[in-house]
VOGU-3710 file (C-alpha; in Angstrom, 3 decimals, decimal comma):
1> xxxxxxxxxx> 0,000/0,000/0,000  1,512/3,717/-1,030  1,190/6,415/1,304  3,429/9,161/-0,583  1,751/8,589/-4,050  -1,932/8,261/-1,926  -3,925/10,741/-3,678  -4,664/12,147/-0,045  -1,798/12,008/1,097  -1,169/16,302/1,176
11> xxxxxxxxxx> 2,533/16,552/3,260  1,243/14,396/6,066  3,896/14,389/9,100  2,920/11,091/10,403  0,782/7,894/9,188  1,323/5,337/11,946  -0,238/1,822/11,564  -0,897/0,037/14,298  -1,854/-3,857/14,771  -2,373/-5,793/18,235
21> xxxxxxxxxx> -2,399/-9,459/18,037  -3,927/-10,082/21,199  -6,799/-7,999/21,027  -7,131/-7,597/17,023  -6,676/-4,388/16,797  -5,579/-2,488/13,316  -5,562/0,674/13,148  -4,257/3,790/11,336  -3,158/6,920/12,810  -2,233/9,772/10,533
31> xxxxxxxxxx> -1,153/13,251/11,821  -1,853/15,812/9,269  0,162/18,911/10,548  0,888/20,741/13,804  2,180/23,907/13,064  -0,966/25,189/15,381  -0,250/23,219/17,694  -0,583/19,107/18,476  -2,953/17,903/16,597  -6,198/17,088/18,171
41> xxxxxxxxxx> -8,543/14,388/16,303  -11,312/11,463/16,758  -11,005/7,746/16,490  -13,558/6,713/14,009  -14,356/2,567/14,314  -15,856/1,557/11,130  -15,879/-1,738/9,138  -14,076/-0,575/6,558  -13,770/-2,676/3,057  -10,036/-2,957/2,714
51> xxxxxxxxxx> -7,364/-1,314/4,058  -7,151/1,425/1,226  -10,412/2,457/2,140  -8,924/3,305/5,522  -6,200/4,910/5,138  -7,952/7,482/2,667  -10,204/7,889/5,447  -7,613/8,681/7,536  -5,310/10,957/5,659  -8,621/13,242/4,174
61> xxxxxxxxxx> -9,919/13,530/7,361  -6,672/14,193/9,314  -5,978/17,497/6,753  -9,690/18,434/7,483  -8,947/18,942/11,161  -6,007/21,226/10,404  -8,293/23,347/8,821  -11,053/23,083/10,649  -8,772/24,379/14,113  -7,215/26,778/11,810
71> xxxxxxxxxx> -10,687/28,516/11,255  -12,047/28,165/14,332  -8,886/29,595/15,415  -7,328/27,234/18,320  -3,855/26,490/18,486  -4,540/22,695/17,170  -2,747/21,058/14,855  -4,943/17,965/12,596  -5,144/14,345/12,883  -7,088/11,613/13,084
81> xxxxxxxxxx> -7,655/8,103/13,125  -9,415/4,784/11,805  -9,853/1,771/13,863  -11,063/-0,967/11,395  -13,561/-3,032/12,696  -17,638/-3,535/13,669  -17,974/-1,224/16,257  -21,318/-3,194/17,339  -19,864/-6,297/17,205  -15,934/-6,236/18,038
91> xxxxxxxxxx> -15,017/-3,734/20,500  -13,807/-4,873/23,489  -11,656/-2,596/26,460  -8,180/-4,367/26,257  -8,816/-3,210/22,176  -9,322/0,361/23,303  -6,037/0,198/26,099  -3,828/-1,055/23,117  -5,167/1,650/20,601  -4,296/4,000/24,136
101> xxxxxxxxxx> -1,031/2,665/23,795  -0,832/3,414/20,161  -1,404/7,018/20,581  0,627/7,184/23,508  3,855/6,077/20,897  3,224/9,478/19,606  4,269/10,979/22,582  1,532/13,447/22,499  2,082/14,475/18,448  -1,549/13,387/18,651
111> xxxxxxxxxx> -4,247/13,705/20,896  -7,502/11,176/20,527  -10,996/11,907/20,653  -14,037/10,271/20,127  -16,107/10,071/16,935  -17,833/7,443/14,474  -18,942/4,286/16,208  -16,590/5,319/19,087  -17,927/6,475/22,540  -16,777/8,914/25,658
121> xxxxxxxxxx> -16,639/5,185/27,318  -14,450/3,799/24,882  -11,581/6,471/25,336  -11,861/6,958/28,885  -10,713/2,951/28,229  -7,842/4,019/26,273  -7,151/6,302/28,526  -5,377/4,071/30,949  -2,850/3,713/28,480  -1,827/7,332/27,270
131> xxxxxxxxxx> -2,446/11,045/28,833  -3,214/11,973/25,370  -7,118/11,714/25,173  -9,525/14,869/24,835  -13,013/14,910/25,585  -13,671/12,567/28,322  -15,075/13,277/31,933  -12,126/14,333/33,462  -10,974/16,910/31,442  -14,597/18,941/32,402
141> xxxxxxxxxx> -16,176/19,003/28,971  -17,186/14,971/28,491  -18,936/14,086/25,605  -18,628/16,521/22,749  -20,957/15,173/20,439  -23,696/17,770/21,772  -21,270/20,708/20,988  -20,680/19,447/17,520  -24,791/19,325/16,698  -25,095/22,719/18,423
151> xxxxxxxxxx> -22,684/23,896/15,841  -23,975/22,517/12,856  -27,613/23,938/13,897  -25,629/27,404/14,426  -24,135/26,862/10,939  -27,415/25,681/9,633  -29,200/28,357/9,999  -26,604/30,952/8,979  -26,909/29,146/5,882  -30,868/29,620/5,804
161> xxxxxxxxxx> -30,417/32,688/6,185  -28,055/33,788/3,748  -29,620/31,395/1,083  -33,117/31,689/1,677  -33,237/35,001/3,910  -35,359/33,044/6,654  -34,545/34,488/9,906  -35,740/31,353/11,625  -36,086/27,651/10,663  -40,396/27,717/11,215
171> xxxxxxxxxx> -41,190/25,490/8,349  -38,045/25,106/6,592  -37,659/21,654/5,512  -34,691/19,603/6,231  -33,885/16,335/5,090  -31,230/14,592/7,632  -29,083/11,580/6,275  -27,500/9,806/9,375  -28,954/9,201/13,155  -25,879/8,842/15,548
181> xxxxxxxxxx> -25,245/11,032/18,198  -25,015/14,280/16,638  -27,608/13,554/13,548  -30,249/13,045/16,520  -28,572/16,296/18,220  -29,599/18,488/15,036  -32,693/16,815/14,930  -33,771/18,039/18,470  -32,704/21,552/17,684  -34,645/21,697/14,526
191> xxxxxxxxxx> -37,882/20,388/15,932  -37,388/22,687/18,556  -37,112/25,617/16,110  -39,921/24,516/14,306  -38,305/22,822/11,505  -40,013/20,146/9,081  -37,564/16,955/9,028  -37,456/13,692/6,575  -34,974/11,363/8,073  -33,006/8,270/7,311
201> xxxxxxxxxx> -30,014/6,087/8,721  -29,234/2,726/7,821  -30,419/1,244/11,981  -34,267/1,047/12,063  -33,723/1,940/15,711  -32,595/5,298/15,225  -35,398/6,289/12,739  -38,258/5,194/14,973  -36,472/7,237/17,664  -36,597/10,312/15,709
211> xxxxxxxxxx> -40,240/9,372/14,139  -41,380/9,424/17,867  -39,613/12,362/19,593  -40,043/14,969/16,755  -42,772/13,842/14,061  -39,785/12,794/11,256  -40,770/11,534/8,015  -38,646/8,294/7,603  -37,773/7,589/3,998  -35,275/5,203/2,932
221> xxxxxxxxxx> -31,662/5,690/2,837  -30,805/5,059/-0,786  -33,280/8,359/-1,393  -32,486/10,826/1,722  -30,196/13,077/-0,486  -33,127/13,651/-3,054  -36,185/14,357/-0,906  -38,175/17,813/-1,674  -36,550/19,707/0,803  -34,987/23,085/1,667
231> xxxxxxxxxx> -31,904/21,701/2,764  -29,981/18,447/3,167  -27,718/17,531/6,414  -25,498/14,933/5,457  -24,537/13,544/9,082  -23,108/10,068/8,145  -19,791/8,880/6,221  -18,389/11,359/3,147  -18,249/11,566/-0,374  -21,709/11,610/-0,712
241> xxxxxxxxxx> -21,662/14,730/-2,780  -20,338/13,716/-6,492  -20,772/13,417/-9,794  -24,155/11,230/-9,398  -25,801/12,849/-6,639  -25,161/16,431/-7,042  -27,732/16,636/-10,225  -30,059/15,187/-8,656  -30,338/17,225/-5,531  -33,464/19,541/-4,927
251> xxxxxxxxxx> -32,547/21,326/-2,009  -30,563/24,708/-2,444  -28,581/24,311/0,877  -25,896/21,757/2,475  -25,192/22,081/5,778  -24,484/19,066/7,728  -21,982/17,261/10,463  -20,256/14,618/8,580  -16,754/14,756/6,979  -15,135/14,457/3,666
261> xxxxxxxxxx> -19,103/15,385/2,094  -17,627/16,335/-1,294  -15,764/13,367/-3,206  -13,829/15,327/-5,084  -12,527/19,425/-4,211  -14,628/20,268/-7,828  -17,881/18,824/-6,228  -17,832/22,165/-4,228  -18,016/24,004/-8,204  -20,891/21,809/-8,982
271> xxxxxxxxxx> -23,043/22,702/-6,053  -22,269/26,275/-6,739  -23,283/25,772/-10,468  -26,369/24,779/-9,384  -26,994/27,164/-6,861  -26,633/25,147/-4,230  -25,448/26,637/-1,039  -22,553/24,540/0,588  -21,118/24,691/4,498  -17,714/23,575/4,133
281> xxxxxxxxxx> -17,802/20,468/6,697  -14,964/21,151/8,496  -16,329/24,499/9,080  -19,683/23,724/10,188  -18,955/20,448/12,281  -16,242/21,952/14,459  -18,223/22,508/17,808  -16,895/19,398/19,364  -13,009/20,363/18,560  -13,795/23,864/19,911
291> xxxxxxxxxx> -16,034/22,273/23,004  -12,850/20,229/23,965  -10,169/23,164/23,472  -12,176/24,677/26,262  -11,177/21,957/28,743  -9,477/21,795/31,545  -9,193/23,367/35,531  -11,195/26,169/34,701  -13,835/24,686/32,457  -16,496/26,925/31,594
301> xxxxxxxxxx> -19,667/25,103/29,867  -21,186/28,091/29,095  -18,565/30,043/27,290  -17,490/27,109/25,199  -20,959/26,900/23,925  -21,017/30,449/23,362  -17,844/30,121/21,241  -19,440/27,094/19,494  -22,359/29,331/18,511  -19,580/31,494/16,537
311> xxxxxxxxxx> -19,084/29,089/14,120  -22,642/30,568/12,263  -20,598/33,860/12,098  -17,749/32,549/10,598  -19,929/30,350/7,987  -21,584/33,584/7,027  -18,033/35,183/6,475  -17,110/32,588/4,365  -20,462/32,597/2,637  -19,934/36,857/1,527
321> xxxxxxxxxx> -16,371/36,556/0,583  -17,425/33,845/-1,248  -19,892/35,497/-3,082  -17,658/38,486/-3,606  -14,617/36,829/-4,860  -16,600/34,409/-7,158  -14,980/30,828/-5,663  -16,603/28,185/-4,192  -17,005/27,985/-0,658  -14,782/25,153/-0,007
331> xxxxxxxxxx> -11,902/26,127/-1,958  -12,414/29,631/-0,119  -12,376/27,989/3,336  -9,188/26,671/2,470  -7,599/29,110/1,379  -8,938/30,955/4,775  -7,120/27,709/6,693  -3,781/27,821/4,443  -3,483/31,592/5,143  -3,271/31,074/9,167
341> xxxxxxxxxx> -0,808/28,299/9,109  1,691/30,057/6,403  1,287/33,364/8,931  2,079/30,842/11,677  5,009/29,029/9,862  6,517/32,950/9,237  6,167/34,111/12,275  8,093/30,785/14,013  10,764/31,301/10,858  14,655/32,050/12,525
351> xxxxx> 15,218/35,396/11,524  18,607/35,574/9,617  21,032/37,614/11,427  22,875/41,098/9,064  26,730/39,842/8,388
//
């Protein structure tokens, strides 16, 4: 398997592969870049095809958090990483204590989180093996999965707003693909606002959860994408944005949680061709990153919210400039992300000293 000649691979500083033969474990860590700062990331489980499949997992989503804590502006650097497996059917704690001691080889290059088929449970397990785990209960925030869907309802409706000029979300029809933790999150919030949803995930469970609590049309999964909506959340896996799916699309927003949503960096030109408002994913689904910065002695649950709430004003910045400059959004948020770190890199640069 290349890693240089990946086609994600973008100047990663570390892709670390890691296999336990007592517990099973494989796993792939990749650290994207820490110029910011170390780089902070979750530990997705998923049952992953092959191994290629994982690793461009890793390395697309591992850039995506260096830009996502570049805009959100913490001093975080991007990683993540991929545990391959069921994560209903083969997790097990001594699996989670040798991922711990995985990370902890990284002597703190990389700092774990939870995300994807992964719990708050599962890292506090991993946990006993390395100090270099975010987001648990001892660090004062716990869980930040609520954080991330309070962000992505903040971005939402930024995006409402500057698409359809609807100062609330009474009515507005949203279509949500995906029912984990923070799918059902931004369901809550947009029943609570008044919102219309049509819902889908691929465990029965979690639809007839969010049939009951908020009234949710349940359609099936294959069709989520499509529905006769006002705007689509993807909140599942990426690259569900592409050459196949983007034409047929009827809403005129995207604003949702999960990563990686376009396939390809030109999807973001062929939502914008069809007037299709997008919220750069990494920009929109940072409230759990930013929830977690927040942690520590002096933990404040209320201003780290309030901080997650800014991520609607920064979507909206993105969303004029864009508009302005004539790019798409995502290529614009990147070039928002690239511009911190190259500032960053300067200002660390050794200043060369006069003859």
């Amino acid at each position: 398997m290349s890693v240089f000649s990946h086609p994600a691979f973008d100047n990663h500083e570390d892709v670390l592969f890691c296999h336990d033969r007592a517990t099973g474990l494989k796993a792939i860590i990749a650290v994207h870049d820490t110029t910011l700062g170390p780089a902070l990331g979750g530990t997705r489980m998923w049952p992953y095809a092959n191994d290629g499949e994982a690793l461009t997992d890793a390395l697309r989503l591992s850039r995506g958090m260096t830009y996502k804590s570049a805009l959100a502006g913490l001093d975080l650097g991007g990683g993540k990483s991929v545990i391959i497996g069921d994560p209903r059917r083969e997790k097990s704690p001594a699996l989670f204590r040798a991922f711990g001691d995985a990370v902890e080889r990284l002597g703190g290059t990389y700092i774990a989180a939870e995300d994807v088929g992964t719990s708050v449970e599962d890292l506090e397990e991993a946990r006993k093996s390395t100090r270099h785990i975010a987001g648990i209960g001892e660090g004062g925030a716990g869980d930040p999965s609520p954080a991330t869907a309070r962000g992505v309802f903040a971005g939402l409706r930024a995006a409402v707003r500057h698409r359809l000029g609807a100062d609330d979300l009474r009515g507005i029809r949203v279509a949500i693909q995906g029912l984990g933790h923070v799918g059902m999150g931004l369901a809550g919030h947009l029943h609570a606002a008044g919102g219309s949803l049509v819902v889908a995930d691929i465990f029965a469970d979690n639809v007839a959860e969010a049939v009951e609590r908020f009234g949710a049309t349940a359609v099936d999964p294959a069709t989520i994408l499509f529905q006769d909506v006002d705007v689509v959340a993807p909140c599942a896996l990426g690259a569900i944005l592409n050459d196949q799916t983007i034409p047929r699309l009827k809403a005129t927003v995207v604003a949702g949680a999960a990563n990686n949503q376009l396939a390809e960096d030109c999807h973001g030109e062929a939502l914008r061709a069809r007037g299709v408002l997008y919220a750069p994913d990494y920009v929109i689904n940072a409230g759990g990153i930013i929830f977690i910065s927040h942690e520590g002695p002096r933990f404040d649950r209320d201003r780290a919210m309030a901080h997650v709430e800014s991520i609607g004003e920064t979507l909206t910045q993105i969303f004029v400039r864009s508009a302005r400059e004539d790019v798409p959004t995502n290529r614009l948020a990147d070039a928002m992300a690239r511009e911190r770190i190259v500032a960053a890199r300067a200002a660390r640069a050794p200043v060369a000293l006069a003859g």
